[in-house]
mmCIF file of the C-alpha atoms, coordinates in Angstrom:
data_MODEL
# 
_entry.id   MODEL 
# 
loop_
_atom_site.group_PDB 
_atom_site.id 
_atom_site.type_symbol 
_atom_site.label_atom_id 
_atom_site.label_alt_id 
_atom_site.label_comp_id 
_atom_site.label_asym_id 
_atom_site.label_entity_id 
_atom_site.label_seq_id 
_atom_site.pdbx_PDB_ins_code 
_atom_site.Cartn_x 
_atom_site.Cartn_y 
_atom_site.Cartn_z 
_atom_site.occupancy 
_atom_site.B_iso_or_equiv 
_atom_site.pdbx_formal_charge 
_atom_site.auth_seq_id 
_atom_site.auth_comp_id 
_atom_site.auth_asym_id 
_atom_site.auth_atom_id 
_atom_site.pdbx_PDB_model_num 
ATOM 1  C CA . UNK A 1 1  ? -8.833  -2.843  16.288  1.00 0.00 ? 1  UNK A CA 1 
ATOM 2  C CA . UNK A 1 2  ? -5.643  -2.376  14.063  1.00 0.00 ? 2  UNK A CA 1 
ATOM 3  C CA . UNK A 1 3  ? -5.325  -0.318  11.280  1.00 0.00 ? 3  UNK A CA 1 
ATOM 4  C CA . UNK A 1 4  ? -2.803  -0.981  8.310   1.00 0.00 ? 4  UNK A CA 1 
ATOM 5  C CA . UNK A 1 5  ? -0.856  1.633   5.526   1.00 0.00 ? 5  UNK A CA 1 
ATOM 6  C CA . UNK A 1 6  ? 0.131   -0.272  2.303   1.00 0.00 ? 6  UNK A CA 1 
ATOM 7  C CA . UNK A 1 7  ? 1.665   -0.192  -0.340  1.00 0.00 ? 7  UNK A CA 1 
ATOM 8  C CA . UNK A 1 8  ? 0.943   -2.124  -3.355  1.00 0.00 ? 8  UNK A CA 1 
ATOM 9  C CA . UNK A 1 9  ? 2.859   -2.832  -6.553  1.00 0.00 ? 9  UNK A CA 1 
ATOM 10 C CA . UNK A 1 10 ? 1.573   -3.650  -10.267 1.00 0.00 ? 10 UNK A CA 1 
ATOM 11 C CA . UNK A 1 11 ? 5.173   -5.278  -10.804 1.00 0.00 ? 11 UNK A CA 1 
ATOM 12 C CA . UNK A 1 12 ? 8.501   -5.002  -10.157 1.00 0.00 ? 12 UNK A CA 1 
ATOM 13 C CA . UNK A 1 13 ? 9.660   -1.387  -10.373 1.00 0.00 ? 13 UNK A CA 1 
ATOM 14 C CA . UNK A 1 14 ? 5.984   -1.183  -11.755 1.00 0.00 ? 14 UNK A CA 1 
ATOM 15 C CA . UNK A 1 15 ? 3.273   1.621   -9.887  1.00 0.00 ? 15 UNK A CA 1 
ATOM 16 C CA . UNK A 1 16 ? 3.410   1.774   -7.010  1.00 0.00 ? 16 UNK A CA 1 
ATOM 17 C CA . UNK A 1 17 ? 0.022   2.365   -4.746  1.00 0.00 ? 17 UNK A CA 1 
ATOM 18 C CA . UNK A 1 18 ? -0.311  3.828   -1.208  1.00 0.00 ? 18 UNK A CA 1 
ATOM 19 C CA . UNK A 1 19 ? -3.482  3.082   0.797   1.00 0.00 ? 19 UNK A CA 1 
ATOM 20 C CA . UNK A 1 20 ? -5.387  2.445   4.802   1.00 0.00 ? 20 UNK A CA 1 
ATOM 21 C CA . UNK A 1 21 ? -7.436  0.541   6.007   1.00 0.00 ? 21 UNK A CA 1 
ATOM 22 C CA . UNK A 1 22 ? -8.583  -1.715  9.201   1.00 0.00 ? 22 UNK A CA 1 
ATOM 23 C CA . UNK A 1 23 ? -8.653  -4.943  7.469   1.00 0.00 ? 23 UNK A CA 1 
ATOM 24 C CA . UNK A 1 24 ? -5.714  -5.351  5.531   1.00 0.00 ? 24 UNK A CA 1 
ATOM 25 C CA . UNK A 1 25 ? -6.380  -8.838  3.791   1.00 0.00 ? 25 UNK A CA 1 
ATOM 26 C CA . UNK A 1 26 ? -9.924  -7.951  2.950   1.00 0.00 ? 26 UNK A CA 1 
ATOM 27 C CA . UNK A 1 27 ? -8.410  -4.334  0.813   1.00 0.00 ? 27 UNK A CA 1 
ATOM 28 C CA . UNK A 1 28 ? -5.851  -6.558  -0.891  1.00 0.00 ? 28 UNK A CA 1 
ATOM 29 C CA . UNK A 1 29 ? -8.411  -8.885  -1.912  1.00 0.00 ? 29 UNK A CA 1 
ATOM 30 C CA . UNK A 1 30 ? -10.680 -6.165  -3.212  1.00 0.00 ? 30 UNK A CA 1 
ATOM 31 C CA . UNK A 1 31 ? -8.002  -4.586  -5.258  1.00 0.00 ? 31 UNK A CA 1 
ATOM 32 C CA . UNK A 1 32 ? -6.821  -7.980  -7.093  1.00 0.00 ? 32 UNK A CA 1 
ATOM 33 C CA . UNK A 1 33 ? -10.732 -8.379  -7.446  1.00 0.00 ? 33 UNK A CA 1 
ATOM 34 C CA . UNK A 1 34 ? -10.866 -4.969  -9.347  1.00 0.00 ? 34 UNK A CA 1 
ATOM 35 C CA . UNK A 1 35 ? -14.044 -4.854  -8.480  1.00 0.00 ? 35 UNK A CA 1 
ATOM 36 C CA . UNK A 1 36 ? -14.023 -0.666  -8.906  1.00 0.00 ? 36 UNK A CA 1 
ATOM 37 C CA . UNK A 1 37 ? -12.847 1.359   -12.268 1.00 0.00 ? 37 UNK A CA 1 
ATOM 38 C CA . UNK A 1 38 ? -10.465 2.631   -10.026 1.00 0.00 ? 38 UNK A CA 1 
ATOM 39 C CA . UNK A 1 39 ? -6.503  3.821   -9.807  1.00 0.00 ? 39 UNK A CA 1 
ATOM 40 C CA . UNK A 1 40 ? -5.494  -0.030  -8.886  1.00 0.00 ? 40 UNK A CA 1 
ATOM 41 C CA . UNK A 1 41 ? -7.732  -1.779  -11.718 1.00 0.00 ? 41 UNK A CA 1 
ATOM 42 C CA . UNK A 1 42 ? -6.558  0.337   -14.179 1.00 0.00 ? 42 UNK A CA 1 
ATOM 43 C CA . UNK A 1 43 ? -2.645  -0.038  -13.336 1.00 0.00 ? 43 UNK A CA 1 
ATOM 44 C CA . UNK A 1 44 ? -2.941  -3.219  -11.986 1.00 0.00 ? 44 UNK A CA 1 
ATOM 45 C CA . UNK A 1 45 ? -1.602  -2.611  -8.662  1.00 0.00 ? 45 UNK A CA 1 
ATOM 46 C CA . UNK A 1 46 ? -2.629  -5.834  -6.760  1.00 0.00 ? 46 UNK A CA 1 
ATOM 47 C CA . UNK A 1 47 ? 0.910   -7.188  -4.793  1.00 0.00 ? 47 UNK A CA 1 
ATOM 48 C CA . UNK A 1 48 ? 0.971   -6.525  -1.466  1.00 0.00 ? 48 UNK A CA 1 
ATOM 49 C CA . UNK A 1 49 ? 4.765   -4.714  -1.089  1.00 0.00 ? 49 UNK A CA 1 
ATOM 50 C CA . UNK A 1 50 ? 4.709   -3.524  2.408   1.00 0.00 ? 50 UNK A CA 1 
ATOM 51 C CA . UNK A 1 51 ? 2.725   -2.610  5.085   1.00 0.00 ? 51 UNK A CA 1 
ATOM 52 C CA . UNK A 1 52 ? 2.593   -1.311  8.778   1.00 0.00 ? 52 UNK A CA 1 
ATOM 53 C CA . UNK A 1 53 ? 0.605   -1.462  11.962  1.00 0.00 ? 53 UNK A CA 1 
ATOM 54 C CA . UNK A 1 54 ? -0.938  0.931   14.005  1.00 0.00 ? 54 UNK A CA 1 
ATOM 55 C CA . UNK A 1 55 ? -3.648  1.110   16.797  1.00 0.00 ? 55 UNK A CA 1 
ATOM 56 C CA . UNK A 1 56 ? -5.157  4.741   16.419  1.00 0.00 ? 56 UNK A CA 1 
ATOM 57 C CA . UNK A 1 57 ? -6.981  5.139   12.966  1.00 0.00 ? 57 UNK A CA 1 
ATOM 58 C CA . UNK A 1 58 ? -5.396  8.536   13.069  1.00 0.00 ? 58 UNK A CA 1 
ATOM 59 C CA . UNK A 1 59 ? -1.830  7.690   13.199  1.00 0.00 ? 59 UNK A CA 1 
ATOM 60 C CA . UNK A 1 60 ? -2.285  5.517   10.392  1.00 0.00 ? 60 UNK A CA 1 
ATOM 61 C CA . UNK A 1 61 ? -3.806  8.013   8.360   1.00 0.00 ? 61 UNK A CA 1 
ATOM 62 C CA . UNK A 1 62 ? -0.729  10.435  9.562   1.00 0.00 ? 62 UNK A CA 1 
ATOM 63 C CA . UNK A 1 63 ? 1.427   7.819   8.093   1.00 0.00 ? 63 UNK A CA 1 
ATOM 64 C CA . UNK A 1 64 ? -0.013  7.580   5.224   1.00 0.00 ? 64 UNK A CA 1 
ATOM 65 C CA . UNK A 1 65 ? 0.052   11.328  4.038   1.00 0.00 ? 65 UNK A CA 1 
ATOM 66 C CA . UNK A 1 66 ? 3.509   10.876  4.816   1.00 0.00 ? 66 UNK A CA 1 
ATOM 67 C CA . UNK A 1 67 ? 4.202   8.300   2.503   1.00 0.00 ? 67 UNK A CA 1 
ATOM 68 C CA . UNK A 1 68 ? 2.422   9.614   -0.374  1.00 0.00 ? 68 UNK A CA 1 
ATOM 69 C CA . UNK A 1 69 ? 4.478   12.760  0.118   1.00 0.00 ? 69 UNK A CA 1 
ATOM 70 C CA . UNK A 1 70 ? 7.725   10.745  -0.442  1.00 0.00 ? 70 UNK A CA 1 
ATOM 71 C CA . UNK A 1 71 ? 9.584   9.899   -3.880  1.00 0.00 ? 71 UNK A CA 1 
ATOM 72 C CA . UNK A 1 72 ? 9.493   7.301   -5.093  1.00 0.00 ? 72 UNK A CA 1 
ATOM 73 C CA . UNK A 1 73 ? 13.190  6.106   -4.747  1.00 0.00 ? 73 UNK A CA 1 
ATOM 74 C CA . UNK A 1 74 ? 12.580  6.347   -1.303  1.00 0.00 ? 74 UNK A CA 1 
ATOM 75 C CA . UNK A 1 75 ? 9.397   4.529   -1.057  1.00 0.00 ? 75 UNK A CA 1 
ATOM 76 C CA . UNK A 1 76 ? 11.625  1.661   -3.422  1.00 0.00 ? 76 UNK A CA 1 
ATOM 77 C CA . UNK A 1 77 ? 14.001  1.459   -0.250  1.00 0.00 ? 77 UNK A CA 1 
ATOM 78 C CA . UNK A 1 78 ? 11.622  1.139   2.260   1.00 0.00 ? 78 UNK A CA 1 
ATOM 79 C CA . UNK A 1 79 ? 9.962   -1.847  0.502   1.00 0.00 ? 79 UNK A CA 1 
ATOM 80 C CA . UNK A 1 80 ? 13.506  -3.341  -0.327  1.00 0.00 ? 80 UNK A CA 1 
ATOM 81 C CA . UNK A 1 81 ? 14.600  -3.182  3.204   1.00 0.00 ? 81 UNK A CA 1 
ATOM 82 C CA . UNK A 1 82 ? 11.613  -5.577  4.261   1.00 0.00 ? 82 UNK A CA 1 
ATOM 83 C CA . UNK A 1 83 ? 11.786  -7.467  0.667   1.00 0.00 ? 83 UNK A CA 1 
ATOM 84 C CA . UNK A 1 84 ? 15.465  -7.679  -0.261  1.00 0.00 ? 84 UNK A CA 1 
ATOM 85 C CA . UNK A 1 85 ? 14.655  -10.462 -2.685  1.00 0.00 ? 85 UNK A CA 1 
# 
């Protein structure tokens, strides 16, 4: 089973969100749902920016401490290198 890290966006150079899970399409669709009063309901944070793969829950989870832990200008170029547009 795969698991995903994320990142989702409330708009252009808008917040910025940072999340795992195994079932990437069913997250996004909860957190354009905004089903929870939650972080992403309240900022909006609903477009799917960037994401990764990984096959060990824990790696993923690894990955995603990491990327929390980065600024944001860096987090901005790793979504622009896979979204140049």
């Amino acid at each position: 089973m795969p698991y995903y890290i994320y990142i989702t966006a409330s708009q252009r150079n808008g917040t910025l969100y940072t999340g795992v899970t195994n079932n990437l399409a069913r997250r996004i669709h909860e957190h354009r749902e905004k089903a929870a009063t939650s972080f992403t309901a309240r900022y909006g944070v609903s477009q799917l920016v960037y994401y990764e793969e990984f096959e060990r829950i824990g790696d993923a989870i690894a990955r995603e401490k990491k990327l929390k832990r980065w600024r944001r200008a860096w987090k901005l170029k790793l979504i622009e290198a896979l979204n140049p547009a």
